[in-house]
C-alpha positions as CSV (number, residue, x, y, z in Angstrom):
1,X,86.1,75.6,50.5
2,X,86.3,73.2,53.2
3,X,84.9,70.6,51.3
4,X,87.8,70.7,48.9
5,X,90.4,70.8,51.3
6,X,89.0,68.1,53.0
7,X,89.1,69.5,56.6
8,X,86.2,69.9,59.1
9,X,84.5,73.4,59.3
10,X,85.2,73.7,63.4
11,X,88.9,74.4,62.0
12,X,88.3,77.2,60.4
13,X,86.2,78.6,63.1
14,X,88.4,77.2,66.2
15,X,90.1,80.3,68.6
16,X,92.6,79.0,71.4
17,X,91.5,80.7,74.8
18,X,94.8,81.9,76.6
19,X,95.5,81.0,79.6
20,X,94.7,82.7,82.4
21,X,97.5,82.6,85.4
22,X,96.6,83.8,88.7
23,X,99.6,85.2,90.3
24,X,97.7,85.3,93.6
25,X,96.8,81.9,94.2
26,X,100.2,80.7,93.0
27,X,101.7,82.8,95.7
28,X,99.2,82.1,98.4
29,X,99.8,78.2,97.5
30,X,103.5,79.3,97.9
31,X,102.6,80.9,101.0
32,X,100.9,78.4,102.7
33,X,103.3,76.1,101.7
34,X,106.4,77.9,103.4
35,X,104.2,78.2,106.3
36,X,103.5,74.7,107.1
37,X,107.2,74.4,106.8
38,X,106.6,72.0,103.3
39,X,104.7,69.5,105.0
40,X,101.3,70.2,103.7
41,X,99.9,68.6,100.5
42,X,97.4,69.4,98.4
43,X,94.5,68.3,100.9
44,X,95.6,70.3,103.9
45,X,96.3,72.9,101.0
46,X,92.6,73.2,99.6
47,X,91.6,73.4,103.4
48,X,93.9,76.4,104.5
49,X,93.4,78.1,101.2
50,X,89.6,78.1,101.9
51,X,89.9,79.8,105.0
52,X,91.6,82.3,102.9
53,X,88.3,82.4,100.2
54,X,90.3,80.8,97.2
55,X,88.2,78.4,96.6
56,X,90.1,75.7,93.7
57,X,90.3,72.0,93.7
58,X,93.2,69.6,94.3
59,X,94.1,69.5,91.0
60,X,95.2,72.8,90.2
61,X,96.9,73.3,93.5
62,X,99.0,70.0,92.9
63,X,99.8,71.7,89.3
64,X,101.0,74.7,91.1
65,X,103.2,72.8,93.0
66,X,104.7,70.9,90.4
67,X,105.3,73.9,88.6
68,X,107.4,75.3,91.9
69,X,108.7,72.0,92.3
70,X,106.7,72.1,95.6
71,X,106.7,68.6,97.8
72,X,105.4,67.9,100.8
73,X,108.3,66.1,103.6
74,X,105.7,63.2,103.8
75,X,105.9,62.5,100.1
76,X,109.1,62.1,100.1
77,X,111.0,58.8,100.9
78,X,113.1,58.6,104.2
79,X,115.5,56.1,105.1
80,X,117.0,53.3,103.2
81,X,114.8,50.3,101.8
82,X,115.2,46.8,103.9
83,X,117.7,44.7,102.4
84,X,116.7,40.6,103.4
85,X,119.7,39.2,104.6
86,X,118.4,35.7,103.7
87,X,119.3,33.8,100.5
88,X,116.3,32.2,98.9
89,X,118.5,30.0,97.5
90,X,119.1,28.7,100.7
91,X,116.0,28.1,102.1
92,X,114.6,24.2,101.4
93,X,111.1,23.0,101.1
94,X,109.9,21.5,104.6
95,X,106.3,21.2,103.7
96,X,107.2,18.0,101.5
């Protein structure tokens, strides 16, 4: 049947595997987060989490944060950018 449809036999045997969300790490991640008074990131994260036995990877904690729209204060740009007050335009060649 496949062969006259034309489509590859893994589709007709291919199941999705749901999801899984832990509710428990996403609030400890939440937790930790508050705690640190949002300056961790997802380093200092994976560090603090392992002294409480979840033991995940960068990754998925920088996924749960994005998800909570979590941000650490050092990611985040302070100030104003420089602004040169000097016209290039201006400048001549002296090196002639």
């Amino acid at each position: 049947m496949c062969r006259v449809l034309k489509i590859a036999r893994s589709t007709l045997y291919y199941k999705e595997n749901p999801r899984k969300i832990d509710v428990t790490l996403e609030n400890a991640v939440i937790d930790e987060f508050r705690k640190s008074r949002n300056n961790y990131g997802t380093r200092k994260l994976k560090v603090m989490l392992s002294r409480r036995q979840f033991h995940v990877s960068k990754r998925r904690i920088g996924k749960i944060m994005t998800k909570y729209h979590l941000a650490s204060n050092y990611t985040i740009r302070h100030g104003k950018k420089q602004r040169n007050d000097i016209n290039n335009d201006e400048i001549t060649n002296v090196v002639d």
